[in-house]
N, C-alpha and C positions, 0 to 999 in steps of 0.2 A: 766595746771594751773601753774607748776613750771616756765614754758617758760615766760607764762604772768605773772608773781608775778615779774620777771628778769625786764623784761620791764618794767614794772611801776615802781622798783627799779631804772632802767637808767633813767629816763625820769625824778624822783624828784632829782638825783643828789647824788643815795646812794651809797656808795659803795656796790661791790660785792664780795663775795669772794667763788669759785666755790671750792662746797665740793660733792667726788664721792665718793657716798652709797655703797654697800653690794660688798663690793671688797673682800670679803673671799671664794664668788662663784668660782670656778672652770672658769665657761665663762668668768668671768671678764676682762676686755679691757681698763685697763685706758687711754692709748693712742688712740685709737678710740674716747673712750665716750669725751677727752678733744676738739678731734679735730670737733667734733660732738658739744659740745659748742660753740667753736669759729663760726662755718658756720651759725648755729642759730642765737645766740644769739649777737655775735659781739663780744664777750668779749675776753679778754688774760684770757687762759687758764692753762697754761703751769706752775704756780703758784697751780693750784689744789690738794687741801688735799685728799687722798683714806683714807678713813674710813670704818668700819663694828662696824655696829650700834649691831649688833646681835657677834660680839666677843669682841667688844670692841677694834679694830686696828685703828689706827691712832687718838683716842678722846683724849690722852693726847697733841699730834701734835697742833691739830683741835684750844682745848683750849690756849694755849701759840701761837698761831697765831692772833687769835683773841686779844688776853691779850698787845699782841706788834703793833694790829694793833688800839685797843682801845689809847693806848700812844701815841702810831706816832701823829694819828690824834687828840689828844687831848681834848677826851671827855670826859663830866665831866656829873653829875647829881648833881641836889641841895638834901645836907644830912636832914635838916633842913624840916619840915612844917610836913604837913599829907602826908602821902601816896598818891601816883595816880600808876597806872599800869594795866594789864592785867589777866583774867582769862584764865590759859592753859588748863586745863582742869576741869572736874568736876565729882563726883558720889557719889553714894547713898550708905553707908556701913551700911549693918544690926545692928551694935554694936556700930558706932557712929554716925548714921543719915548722914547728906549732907557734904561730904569732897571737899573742893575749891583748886585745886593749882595752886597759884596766882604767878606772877613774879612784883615783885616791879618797878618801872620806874620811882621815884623820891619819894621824901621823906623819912620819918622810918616808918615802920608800928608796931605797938608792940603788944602787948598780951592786951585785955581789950579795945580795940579800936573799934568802933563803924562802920562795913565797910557795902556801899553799894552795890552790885554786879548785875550788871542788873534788874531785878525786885524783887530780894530778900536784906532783909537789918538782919544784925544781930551781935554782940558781939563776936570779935574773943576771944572762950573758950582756944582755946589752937595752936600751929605752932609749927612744926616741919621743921626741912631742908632738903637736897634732901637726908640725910643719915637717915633721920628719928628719927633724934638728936630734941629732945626737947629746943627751944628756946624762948627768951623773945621778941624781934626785931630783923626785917629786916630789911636792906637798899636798895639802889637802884642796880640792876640787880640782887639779890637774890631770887631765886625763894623758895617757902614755900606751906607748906599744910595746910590749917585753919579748924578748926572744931569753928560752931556756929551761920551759916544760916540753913534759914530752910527748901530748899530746895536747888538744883544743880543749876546753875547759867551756860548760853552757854557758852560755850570756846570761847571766843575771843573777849566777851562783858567787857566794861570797868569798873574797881572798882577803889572807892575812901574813903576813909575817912571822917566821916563826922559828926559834936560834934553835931547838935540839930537831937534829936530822930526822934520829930515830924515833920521835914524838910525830914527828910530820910524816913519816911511812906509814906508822901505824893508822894513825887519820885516813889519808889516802886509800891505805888497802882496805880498809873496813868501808869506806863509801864507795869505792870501786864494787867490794863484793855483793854491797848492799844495789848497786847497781844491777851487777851480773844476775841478781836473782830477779831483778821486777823484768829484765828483759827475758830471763828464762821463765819466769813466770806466766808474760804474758803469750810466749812463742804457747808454753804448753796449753793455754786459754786458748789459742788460735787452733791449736792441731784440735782440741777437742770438741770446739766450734763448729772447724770443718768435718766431724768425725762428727754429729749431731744432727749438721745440713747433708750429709750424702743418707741419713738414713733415712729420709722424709722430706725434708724439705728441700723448696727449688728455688733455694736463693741464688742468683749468680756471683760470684766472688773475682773482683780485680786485682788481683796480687801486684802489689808497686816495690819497688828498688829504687829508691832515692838518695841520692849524692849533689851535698851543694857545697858552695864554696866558704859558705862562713856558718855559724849555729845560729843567727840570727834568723837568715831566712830558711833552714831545715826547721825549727822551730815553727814559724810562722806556716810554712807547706803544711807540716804534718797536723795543724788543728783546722789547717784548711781543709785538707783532704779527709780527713779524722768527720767533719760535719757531714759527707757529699754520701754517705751511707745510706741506702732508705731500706725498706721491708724488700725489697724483692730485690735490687743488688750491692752486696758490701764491699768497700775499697778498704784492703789490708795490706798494710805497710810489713812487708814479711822485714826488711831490713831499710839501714838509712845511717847515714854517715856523713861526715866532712870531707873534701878530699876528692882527689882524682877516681874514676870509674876502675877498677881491677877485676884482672882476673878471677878473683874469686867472686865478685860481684856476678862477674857474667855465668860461671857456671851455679852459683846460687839462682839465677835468674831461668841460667836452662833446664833446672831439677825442678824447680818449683810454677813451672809455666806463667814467671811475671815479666810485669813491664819494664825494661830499665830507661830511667830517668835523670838528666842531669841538668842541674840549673847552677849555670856560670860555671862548670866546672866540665870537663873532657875525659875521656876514657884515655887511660896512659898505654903506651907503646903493647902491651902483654895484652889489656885488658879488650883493644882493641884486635888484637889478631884472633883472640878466644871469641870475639863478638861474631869477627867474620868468618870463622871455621865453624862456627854454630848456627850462621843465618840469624841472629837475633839484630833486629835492630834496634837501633841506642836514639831514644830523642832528647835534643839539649835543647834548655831553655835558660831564656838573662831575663825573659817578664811572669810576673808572679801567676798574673790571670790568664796568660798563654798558656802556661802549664794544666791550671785548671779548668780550664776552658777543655781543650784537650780530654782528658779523664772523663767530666763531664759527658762528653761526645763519646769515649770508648762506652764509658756505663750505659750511657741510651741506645747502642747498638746491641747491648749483652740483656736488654728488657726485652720480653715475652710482646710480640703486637699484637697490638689491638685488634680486637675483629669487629666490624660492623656492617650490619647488616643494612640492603638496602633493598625495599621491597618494589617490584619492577613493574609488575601489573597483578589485576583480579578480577578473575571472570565466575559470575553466577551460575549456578547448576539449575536450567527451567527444567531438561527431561531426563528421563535415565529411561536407556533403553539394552539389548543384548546383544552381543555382537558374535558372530562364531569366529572372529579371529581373537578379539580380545575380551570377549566377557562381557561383562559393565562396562557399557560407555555412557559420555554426558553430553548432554545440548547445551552449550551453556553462551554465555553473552559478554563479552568482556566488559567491563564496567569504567576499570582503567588501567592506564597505562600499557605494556604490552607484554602478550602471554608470549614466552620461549619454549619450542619441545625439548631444549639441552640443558635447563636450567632446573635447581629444587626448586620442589615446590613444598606448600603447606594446606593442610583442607582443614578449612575452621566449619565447625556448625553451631549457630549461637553465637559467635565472636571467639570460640575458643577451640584452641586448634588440637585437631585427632586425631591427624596421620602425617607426618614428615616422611617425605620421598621425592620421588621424580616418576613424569609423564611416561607412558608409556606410545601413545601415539598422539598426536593433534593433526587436526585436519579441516579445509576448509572443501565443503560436500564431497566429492570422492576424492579430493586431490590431498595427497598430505605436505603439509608446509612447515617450516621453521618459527615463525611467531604471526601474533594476529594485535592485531591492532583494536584497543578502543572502540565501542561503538559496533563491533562486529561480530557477526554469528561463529560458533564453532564448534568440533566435536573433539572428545577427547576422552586419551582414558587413563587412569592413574595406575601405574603399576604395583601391585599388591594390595590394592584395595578399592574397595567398590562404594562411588559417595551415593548421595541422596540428594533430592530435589531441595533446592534451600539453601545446599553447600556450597561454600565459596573454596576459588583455588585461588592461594595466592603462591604468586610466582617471585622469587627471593634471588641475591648474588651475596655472599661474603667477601667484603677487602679487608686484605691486611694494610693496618696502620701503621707505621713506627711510630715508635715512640719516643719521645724524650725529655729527659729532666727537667 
């Protein structure tokens, strides 16, 4: 995704400025990783910032690069009018309902101003800055936190400012709707899906209930999980949300026979007493790859295993003679490995095989025994069918494999 964000970046004419992550690792290779940009992506590299987003190395670098390279090129943003820009992220905080942090991209946006943010509209109550400093106005490239929608807004959907109320309901309810239908949309894709595979096919299906703490990483889960699909079994997101784990999550969960999932987020006081009067268990996760790691492991327990055959011995047919307890019997010579009387067999003539079954007796001269060994004489006789001089028996086991992704 980073590779293709570069590209589309070249292509409209942006500049780039290559910045190398988690360089506080021990492996870390910035000479490598730059020269690994250059083959890729085409770009000069040799300009690249090492950063560690996780200690914090090179971010004052990062920003006073940026801040010169904003100069050089000469950009500006209009301080003037309403607001336009982005939501970076978004979540649900028990003590002050839906929290937005929003990064401005032209205009001021200020305290008491009226913002639309994808299909929610609502009066920023209050904004603070990235220190958590309560302020009045922001301007362009300021990134802030707004409490005063009424719900989480997706990361990366665009807000704006906007004076008539009822101009910004209208907005809202119409991409709201437009919402409600690609979700009913796709629930009905799903039922019809499952109505398609119960009449033929044996695809296994993972039903998931996912709840995180901000849209950023339910975003990221769901194209993760969205990939982890193959031909024989499908992970369906029947639901997925912001927010604490509820009640209705759990009994969505116990109708629909799925997994309930929560990353950085908790099943609340109700949700949790419905989990445990149901017997469902609830797995939380705070690491992305722990979750999918997880899924991963349920799908390869829900695949069909392997069978493989392993062929154990095979003994040659020199005589056929008659027996009045079993009919056709055979003198034969084991060749290899070791013959079992409890095990299938298979009688090939010509290398190609013409009876699948099992022994009826083996035995070595009057005595009868359990298996014969390589190299040793024996009689036997195949039940329900009678071989010929020439036939080989070969004696087979079937294991089950598991399998996994």
């Amino acid at each position: 995704q980073t590779v293709a964000n570069c590209y589309t970046a070249l292509d409209l004419g942006v500049e780039v400025l290559p910045v190398l992550n988690k360089m506080d690792l021990p492996q870390a290779d910035p000479d490598t990783a730059k020269a690994e940009i250059e083959d890729v992506i085409g770009i000069d590299a040799s300009e690249a910032i090492a950063i560690s987003a996780k200690t914090g190395m090179g971010i004052d670098e990062l920003l006073e690069t940026i801040s010169i390279q904003a100069e050089i090129m000469e950009l500006e943003a209009p301080l003037d009018g309403a607001a336009q820009g982005v939501v970076i992220e978004s979540r649900i905080d028990k003590g002050r309902g839906a929290v937005a942090s929003l990064l401005v991209k032209k205009g001021t946006l200020n305290q008491g101003d009226l913002v639309l943010a994808g299909e929610f509209y609502g009066k920023v109550r209050a904004m603070t800055d990235e220190n958590g400093d309560r302020i009045k106005t922001a301007g362009p490239s300021i990134p802030v936190e707004i409490l005063g929608l009424p719900d989480a807004p997706a990361a990366g959907s665009e807000f704006l400012v906007v004076s008539d109320e009822k101009k910004a309901r209208e907005v809202a309810d119409f991409r709201a709707a437009r919402e409600r239908d690609r979700v009913l949309e796709r629930q009905n894709k799903m039922r019809l899906d499952t109505l398609f595979e119960s009449m033929g096919n044996d695809i296994a299906t993972l039903n998931i209930i996912l709840k995180t703490d901000v849209r950023g990483s339910l975003e990221a889960l769901l194209s993760a999980l969205d990939e982890l699909s193959t031909d024989e079994v499908k992970v369906r997101v029947i639901s997925s949300g912001v927010g604490a784990i509820t009640e209705s999550d759990v009994i969505l969960a116990e109708s629909s026979e799925a997994v309930l999932l929560g990353f950085n987020v908790r099943a609340d006081t109700a949700g949790k007493r419905k989990a445990d009067e149901a017997g469902l268990d609830i797995r939380y996760y705070s690491v992305i790859y722990g979750l999918i790691d997880d899924v991963k492991a349920a799908m390869s327990g829900m695949l069909a295993p392997e069978h493989r055959e392993k062929i154990l011995g095979t003994a040659e047919v020199r005589d056929v003679f008659r027996s009045s307890k079993f009919g056709a019997a055979a003198g034969c010579m084991v060749q290899e490995g070791t013959i079992y009387r409890n095990k299938p067999i298979r009688v090939l003539r010509d290398d190609k095989v013409i009876f699948t079954g099992q022994l009826q007796s083996l035995r070595r001269y009057k005595d009868d025994v359990n298996e014969v060994k390589a190299g040793i004489e024996c009689g036997l006789a195949v039940k329900g069918y009678e071989v010929a001089v020439g036939d080989k028996i070969e004696v087979f086991e079937v294991h089950e494999v598991k399998r996994e992704l």
